[in-house]
TORKOL-4160 file (C-alpha; in steps of 0.2 Angstrom, whole numbers, padded with zeros to 4 digits, m for minus):
330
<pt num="1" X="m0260" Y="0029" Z="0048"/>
<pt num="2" X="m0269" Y="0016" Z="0038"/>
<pt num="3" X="m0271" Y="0022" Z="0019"/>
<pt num="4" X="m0285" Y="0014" Z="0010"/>
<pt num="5" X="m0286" Y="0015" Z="m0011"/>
<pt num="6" X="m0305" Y="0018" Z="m0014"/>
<pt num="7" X="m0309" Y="0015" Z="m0033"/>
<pt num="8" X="m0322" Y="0023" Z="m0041"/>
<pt num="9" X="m0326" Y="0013" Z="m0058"/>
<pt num="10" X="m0328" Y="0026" Z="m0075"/>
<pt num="11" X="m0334" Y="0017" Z="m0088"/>
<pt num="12" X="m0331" Y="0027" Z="m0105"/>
<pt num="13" X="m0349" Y="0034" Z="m0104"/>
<pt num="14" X="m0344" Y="0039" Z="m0086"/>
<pt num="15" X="m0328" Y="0050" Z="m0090"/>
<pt num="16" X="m0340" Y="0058" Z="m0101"/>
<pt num="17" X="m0352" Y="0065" Z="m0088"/>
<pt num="18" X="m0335" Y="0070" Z="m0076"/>
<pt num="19" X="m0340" Y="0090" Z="m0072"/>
<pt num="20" X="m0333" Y="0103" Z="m0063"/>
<pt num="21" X="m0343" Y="0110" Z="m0047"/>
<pt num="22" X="m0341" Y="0125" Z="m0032"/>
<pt num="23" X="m0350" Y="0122" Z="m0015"/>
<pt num="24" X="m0351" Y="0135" Z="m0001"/>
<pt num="25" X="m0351" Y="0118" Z="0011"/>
<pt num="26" X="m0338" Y="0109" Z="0004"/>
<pt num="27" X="m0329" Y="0122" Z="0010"/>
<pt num="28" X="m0337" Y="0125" Z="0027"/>
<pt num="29" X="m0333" Y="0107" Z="0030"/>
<pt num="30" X="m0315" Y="0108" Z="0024"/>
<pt num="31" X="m0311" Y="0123" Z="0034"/>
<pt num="32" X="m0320" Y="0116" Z="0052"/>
<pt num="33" X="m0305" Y="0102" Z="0048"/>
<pt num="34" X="m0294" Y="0117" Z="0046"/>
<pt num="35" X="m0298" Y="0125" Z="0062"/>
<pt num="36" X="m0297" Y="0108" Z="0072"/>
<pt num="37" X="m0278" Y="0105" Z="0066"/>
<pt num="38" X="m0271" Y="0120" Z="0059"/>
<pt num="39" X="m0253" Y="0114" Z="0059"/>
<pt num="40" X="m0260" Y="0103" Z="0044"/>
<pt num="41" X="m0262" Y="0116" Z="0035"/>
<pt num="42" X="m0250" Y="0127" Z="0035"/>
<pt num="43" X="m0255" Y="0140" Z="0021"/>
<pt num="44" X="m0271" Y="0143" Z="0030"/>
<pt num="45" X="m0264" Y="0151" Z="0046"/>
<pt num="46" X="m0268" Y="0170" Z="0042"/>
<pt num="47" X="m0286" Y="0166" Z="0040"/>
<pt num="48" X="m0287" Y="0153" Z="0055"/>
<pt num="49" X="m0279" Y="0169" Z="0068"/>
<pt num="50" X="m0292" Y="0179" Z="0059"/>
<pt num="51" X="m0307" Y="0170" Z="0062"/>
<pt num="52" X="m0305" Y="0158" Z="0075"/>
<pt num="53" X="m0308" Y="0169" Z="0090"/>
<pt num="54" X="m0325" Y="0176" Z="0084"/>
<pt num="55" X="m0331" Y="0158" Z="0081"/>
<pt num="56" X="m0325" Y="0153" Z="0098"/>
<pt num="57" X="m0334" Y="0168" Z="0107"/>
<pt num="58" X="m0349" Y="0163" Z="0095"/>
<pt num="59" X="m0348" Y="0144" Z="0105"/>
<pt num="60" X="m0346" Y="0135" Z="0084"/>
<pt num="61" X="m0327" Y="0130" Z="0087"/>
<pt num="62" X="m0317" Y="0124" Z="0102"/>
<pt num="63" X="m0321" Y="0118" Z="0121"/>
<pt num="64" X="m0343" Y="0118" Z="0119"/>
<pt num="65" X="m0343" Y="0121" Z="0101"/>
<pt num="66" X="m0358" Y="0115" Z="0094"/>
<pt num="67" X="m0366" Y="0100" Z="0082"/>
<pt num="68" X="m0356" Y="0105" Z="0068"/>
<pt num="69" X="m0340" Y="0104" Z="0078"/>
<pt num="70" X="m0344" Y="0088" Z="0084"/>
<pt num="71" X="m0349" Y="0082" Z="0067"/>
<pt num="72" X="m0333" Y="0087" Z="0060"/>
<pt num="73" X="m0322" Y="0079" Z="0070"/>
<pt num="74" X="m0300" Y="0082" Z="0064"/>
<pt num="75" X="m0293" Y="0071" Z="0050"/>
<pt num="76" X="m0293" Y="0058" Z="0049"/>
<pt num="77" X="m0309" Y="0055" Z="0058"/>
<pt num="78" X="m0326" Y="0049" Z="0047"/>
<pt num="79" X="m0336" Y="0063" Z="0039"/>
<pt num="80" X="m0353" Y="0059" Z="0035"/>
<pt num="81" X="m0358" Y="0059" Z="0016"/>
<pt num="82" X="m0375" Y="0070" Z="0022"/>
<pt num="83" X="m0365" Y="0086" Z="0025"/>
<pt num="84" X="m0359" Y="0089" Z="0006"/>
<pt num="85" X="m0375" Y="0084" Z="m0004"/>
<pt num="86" X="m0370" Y="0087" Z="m0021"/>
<pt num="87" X="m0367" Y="0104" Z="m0029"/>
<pt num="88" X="m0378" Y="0106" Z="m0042"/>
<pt num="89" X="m0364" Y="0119" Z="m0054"/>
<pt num="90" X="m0352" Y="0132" Z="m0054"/>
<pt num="91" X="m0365" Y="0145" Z="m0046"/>
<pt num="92" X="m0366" Y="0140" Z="m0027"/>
<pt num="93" X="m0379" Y="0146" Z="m0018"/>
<pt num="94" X="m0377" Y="0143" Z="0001"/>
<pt num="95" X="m0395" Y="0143" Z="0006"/>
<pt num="96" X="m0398" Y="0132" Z="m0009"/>
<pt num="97" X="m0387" Y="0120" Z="m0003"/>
<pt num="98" X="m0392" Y="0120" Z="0014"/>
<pt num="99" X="m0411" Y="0116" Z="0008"/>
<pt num="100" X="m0404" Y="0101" Z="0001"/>
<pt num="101" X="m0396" Y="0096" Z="0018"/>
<pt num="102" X="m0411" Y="0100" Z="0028"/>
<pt num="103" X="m0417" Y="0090" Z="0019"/>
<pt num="104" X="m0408" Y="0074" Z="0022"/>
<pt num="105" X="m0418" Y="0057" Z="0024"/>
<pt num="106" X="m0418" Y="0053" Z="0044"/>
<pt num="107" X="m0413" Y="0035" Z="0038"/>
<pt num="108" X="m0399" Y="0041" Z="0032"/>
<pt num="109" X="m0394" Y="0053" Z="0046"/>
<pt num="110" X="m0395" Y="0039" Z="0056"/>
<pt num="111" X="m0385" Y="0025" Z="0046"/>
<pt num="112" X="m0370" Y="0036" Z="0044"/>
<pt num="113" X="m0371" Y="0044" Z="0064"/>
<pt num="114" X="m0368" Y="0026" Z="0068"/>
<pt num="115" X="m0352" Y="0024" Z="0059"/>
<pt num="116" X="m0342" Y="0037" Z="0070"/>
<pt num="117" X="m0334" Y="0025" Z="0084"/>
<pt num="118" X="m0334" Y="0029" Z="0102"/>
<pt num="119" X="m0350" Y="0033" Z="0113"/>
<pt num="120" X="m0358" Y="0047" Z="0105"/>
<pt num="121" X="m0359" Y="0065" Z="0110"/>
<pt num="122" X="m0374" Y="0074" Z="0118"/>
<pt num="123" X="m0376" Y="0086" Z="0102"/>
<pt num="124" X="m0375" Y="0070" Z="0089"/>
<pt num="125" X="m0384" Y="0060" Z="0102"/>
<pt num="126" X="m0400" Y="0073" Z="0099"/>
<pt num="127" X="m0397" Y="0071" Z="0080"/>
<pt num="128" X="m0398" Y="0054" Z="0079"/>
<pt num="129" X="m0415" Y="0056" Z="0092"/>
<pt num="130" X="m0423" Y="0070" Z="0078"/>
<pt num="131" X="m0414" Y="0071" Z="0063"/>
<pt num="132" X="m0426" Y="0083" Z="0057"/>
<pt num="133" X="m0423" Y="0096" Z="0071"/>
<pt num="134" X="m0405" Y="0093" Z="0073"/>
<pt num="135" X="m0403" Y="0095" Z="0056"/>
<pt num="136" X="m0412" Y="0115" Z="0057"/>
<pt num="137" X="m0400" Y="0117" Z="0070"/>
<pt num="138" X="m0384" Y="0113" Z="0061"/>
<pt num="139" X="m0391" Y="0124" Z="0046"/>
<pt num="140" X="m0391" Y="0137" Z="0060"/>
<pt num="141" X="m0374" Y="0135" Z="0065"/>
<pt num="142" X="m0367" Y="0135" Z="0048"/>
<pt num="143" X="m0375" Y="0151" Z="0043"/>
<pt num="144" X="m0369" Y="0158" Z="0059"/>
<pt num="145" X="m0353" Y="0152" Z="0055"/>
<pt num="146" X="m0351" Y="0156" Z="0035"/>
<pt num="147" X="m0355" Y="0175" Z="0041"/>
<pt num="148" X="m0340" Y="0175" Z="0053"/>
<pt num="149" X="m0329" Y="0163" Z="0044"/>
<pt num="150" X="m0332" Y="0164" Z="0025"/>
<pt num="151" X="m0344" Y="0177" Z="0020"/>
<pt num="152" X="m0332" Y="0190" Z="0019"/>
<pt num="153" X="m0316" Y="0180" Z="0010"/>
<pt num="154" X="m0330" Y="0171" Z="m0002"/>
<pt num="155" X="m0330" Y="0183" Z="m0017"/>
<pt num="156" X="m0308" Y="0179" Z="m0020"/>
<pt num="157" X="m0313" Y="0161" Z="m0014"/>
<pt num="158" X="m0324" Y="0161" Z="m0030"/>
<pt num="159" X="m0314" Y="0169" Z="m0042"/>
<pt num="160" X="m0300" Y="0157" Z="m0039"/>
<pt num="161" X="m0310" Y="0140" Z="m0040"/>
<pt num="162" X="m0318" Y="0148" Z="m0057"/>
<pt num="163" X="m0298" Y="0150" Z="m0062"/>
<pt num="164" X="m0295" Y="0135" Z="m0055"/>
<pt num="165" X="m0309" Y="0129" Z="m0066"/>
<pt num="166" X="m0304" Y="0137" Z="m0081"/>
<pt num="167" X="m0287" Y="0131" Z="m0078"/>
<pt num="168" X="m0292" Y="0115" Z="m0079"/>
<pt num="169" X="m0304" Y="0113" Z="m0093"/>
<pt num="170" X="m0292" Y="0119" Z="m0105"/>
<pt num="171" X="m0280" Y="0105" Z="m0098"/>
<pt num="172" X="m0294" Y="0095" Z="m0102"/>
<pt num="173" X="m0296" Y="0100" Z="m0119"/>
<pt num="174" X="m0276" Y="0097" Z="m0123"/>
<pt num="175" X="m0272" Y="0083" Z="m0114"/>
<pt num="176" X="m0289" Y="0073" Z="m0109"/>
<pt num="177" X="m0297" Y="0066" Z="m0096"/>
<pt num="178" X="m0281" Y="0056" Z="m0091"/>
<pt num="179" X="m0272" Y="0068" Z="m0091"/>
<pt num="180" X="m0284" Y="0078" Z="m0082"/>
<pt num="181" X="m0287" Y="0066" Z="m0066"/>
<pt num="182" X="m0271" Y="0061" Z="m0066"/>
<pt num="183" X="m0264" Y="0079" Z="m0062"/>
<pt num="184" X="m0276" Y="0085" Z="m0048"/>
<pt num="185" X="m0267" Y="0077" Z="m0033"/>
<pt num="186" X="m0252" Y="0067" Z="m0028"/>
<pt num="187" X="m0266" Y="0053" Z="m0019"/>
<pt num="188" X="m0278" Y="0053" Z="m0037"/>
<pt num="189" X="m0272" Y="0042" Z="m0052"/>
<pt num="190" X="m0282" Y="0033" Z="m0065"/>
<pt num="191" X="m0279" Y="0016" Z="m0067"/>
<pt num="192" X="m0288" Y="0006" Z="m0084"/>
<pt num="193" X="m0308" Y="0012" Z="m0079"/>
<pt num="194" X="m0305" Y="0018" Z="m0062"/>
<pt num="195" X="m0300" Y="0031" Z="m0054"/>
<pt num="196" X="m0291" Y="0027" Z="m0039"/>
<pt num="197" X="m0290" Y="0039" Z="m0023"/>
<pt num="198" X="m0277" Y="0038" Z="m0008"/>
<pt num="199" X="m0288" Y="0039" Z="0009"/>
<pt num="200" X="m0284" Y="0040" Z="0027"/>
<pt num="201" X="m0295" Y="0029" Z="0036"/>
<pt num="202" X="m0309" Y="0028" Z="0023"/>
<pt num="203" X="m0322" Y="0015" Z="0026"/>
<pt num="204" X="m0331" Y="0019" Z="0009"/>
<pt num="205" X="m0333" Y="0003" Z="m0002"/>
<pt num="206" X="m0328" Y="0004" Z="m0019"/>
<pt num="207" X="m0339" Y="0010" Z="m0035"/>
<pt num="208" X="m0337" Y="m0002" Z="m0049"/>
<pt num="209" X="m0349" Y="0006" Z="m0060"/>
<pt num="210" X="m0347" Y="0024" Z="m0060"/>
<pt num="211" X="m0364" Y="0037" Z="m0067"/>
<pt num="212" X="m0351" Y="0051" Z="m0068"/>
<pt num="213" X="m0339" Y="0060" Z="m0057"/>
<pt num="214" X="m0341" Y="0080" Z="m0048"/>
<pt num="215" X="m0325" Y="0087" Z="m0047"/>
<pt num="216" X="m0324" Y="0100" Z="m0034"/>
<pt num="217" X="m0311" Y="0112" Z="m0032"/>
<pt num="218" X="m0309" Y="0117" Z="m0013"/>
<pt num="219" X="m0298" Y="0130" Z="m0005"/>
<pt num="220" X="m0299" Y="0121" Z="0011"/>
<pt num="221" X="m0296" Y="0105" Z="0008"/>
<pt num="222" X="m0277" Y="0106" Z="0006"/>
<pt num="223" X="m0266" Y="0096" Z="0005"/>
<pt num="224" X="m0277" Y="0082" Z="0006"/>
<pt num="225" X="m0292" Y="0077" Z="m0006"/>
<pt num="226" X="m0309" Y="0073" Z="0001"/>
<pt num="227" X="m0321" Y="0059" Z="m0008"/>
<pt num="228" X="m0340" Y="0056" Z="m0006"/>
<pt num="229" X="m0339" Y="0038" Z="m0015"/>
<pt num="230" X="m0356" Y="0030" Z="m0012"/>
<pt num="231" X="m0362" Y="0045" Z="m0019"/>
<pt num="232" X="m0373" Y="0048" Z="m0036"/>
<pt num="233" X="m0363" Y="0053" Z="m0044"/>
<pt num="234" X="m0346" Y="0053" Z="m0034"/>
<pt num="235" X="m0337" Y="0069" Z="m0028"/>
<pt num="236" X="m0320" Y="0071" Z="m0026"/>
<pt num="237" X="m0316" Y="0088" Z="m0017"/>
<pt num="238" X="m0295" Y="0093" Z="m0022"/>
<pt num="239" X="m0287" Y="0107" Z="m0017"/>
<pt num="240" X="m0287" Y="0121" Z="m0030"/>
<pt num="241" X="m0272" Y="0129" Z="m0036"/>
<pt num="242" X="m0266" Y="0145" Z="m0029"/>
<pt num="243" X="m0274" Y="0143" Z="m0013"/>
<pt num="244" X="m0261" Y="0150" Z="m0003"/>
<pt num="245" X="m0262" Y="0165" Z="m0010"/>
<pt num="246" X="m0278" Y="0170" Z="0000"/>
<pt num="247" X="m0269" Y="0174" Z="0015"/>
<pt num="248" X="m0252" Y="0184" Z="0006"/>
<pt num="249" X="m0248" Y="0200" Z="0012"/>
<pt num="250" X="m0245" Y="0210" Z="m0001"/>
<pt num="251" X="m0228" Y="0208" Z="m0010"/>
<pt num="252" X="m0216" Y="0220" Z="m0021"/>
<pt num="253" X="m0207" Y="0213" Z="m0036"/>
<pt num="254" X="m0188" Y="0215" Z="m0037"/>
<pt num="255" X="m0178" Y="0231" Z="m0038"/>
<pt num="256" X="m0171" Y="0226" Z="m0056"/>
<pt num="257" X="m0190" Y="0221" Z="m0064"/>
<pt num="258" X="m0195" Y="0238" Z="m0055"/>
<pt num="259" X="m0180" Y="0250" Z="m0063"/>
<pt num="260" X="m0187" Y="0241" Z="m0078"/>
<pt num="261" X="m0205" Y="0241" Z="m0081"/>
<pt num="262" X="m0210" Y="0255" Z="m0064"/>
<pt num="263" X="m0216" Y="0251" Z="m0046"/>
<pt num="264" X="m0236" Y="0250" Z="m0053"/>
<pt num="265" X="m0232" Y="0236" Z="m0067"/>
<pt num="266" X="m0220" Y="0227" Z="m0058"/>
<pt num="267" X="m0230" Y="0224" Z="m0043"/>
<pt num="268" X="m0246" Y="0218" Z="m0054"/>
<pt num="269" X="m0235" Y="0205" Z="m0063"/>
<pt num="270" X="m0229" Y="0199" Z="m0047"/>
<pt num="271" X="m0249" Y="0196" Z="m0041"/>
<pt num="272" X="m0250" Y="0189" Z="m0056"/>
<pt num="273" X="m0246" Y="0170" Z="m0052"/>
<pt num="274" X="m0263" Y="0162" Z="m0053"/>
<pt num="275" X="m0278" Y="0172" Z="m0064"/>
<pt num="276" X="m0286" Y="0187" Z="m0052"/>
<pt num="277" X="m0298" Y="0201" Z="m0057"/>
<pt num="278" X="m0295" Y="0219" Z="m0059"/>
<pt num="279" X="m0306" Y="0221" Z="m0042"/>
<pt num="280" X="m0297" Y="0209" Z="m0033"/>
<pt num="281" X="m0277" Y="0217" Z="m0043"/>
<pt num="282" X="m0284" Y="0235" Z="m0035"/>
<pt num="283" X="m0288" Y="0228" Z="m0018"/>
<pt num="284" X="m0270" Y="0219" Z="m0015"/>
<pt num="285" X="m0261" Y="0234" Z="m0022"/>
<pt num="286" X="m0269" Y="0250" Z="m0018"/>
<pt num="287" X="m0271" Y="0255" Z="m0036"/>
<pt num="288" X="m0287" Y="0262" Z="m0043"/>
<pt num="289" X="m0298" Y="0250" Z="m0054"/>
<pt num="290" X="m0294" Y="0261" Z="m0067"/>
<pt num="291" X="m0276" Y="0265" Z="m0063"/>
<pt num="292" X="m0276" Y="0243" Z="m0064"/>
<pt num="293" X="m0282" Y="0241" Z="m0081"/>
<pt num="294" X="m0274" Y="0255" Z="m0086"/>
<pt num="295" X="m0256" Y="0247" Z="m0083"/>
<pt num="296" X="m0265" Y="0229" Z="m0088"/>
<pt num="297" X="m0267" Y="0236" Z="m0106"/>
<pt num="298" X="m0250" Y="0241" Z="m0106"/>
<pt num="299" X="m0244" Y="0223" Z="m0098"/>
<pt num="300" X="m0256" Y="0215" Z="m0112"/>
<pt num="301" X="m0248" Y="0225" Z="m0124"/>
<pt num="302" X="m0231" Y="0219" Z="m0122"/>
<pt num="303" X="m0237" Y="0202" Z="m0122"/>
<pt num="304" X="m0233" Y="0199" Z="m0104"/>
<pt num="305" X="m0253" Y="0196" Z="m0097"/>
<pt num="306" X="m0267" Y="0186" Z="m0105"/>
<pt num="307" X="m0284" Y="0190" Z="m0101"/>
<pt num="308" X="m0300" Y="0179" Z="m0103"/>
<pt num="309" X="m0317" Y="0180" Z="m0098"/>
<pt num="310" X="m0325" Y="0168" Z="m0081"/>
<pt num="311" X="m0345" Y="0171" Z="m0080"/>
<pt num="312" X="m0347" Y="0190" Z="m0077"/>
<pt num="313" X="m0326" Y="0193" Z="m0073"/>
<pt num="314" X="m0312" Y="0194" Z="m0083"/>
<pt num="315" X="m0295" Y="0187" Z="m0077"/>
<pt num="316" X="m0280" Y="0192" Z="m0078"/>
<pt num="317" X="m0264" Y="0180" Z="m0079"/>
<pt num="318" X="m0246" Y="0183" Z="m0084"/>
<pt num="319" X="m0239" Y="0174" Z="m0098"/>
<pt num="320" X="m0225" Y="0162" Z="m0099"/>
<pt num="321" X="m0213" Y="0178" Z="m0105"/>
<pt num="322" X="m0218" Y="0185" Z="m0089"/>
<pt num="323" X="m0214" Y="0171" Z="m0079"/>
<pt num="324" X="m0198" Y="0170" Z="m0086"/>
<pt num="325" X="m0195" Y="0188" Z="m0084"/>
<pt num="326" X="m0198" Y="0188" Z="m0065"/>
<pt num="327" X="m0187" Y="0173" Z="m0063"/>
<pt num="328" X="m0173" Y="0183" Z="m0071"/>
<pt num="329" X="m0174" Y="0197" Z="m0062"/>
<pt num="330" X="m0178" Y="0188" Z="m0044"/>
């Protein structure tokens, strides 16, 4: 495995247009890597047995699938820039997004098709021929593939990249942008006015002189992070935190932390590890939206969960006390 650094230059005017983003195709394209090697990604195995055979039987994955399987080829092979055009905020829109892809340049289909090595397949054969019809046909495959794949996980995938989000604009505002880019992954570090990414194989030249930087927390993309560099501005896709809690099946706290608190509050501090609605609280436990906010006042009460608005929700996440709390008793 050859490990490239790419740099992408941020000037102080730069760092100062660094925003947060959400895409529905960073995450289409994040999980087509997914399914392609699962054992990479560990965490992500109750969702791959889930979906995987729908998709197969629909022709989009495996032996035949279509041109978004061959344009996705397993990490870590080249990705082209076209298929994440950057997100314009925290409100994704799938159909907005794939407008923008449609709407590719053909010069541009056709200069980064000719960087995957090897003879190229039939279906990438026919999008280099007609970008523009090859492109309507991979918008077809990926809304046939978000409705088996995605549509119905999106709403939790959501409300943790606006956590995730959250999370990391207050690190922002306590420790800066340094500290900020240099905590979003083991392979990201900002050295002087760069910031220097770990990638597999990447052929992207470096950016000297950054306009900004998209940061865009992924579900997907774990363990790795994912960079458009040549971009304007730059992306840089990192896993979000808590990611792996997607797929959880849903746990009990301890016998002591029960006898103490009761079985209702006990088990919502132990969901509790990453911010989550009340929605989201009743639908891992059982409990009645109102039996959930209910227990949360209490919880919030006794100053073991926080609660703060995201958009149109309000998460809930347990304090520091809490944490301690459950470590005791565990």
């Amino acid at each position: 495995m050859r490990v490239r650094v790419v740099s992408i230059g941020l000037s102080a005017g730069a760092v100062a247009r660094v925003r947060f983003a959400a895409s529905c195709l960073w995450e289409v394209v994040a999980s087509v890597r997914v399914l392609r090697n699962p054992g990479d990604h560990a965490i992500h195995l109750p969702w791959v047995r889930r979906v995987r055979p729908a998709l197969a039987a629909a022709g989009l994955v495996g032996a035949g699938g279509g041109l978004l399987w061959q344009l996705i080829p397993a990490a870590p092979g080249y990705l082209p820039d076209f298929l994440t055009p950057t997100p314009a905020g925290l409100d994704p829109v799938l159909a907005d997004e794939l407008a923008a892809l449609a709407g590719t340049p053909a010069a541009m289909v056709r200069e980064q098709l000719a960087l995957y090595g090897g003879a190229p397949t039939p279906e990438l054969a026919g999008l280099a021929a007609d970008p523009a019809a090859g492109l309507r046909r991979l918008v077809r495959e990926i809304n046939a593939y978000w409705q088996i794949a995605l549509a119905a996980d999106w709403p939790r995938i959501r409300l943790l990249l606006e956590a995730e989000v959250f999370a990391r604009a207050r690190a922002l505002a306590g420790g800066g942008a340094a500290g900020l880019l240099n905590d979003l992954h083991e392979g990201v570090r900002w050295e002087g006015d760069a910031l220097c990414v770990d990638q597999r194989n990447c052929a992207a030249p470096d950016v000297p002189a950054g306009s900004g930087l998209v940061l865009i927390p992924s579900v997907f993309v774990w363990p790795s992070v994912l960079s458009v560099a040549a971009a304007e501005p730059p992306q840089l896709a990192y896993p979000a935190r808590g990611a792996g809690t997607l797929w959880e099946l849903p746990g009990g706290a301890s016998g002591a932390l029960t006898a103490v608190l009761g079985p209702g509050r006990a088990r919502l501090l132990a969901e509790l590890a990453a911010p989550v609605s009340v929605t989201e609280l009743s639908r891992r436990t059982g409990m009645s939206p109102a039996g959930v906010s209910q227990q949360l006042t209490i919880l919030r009460a006794a100053g073991l969960v926080t609660t703060h608005r995201e958009g149109r929700s309000r998460m809930n996440t347990r304090t520091t006390v809490a944490d301690a709390l459950l470590s005791a008793a565990g």
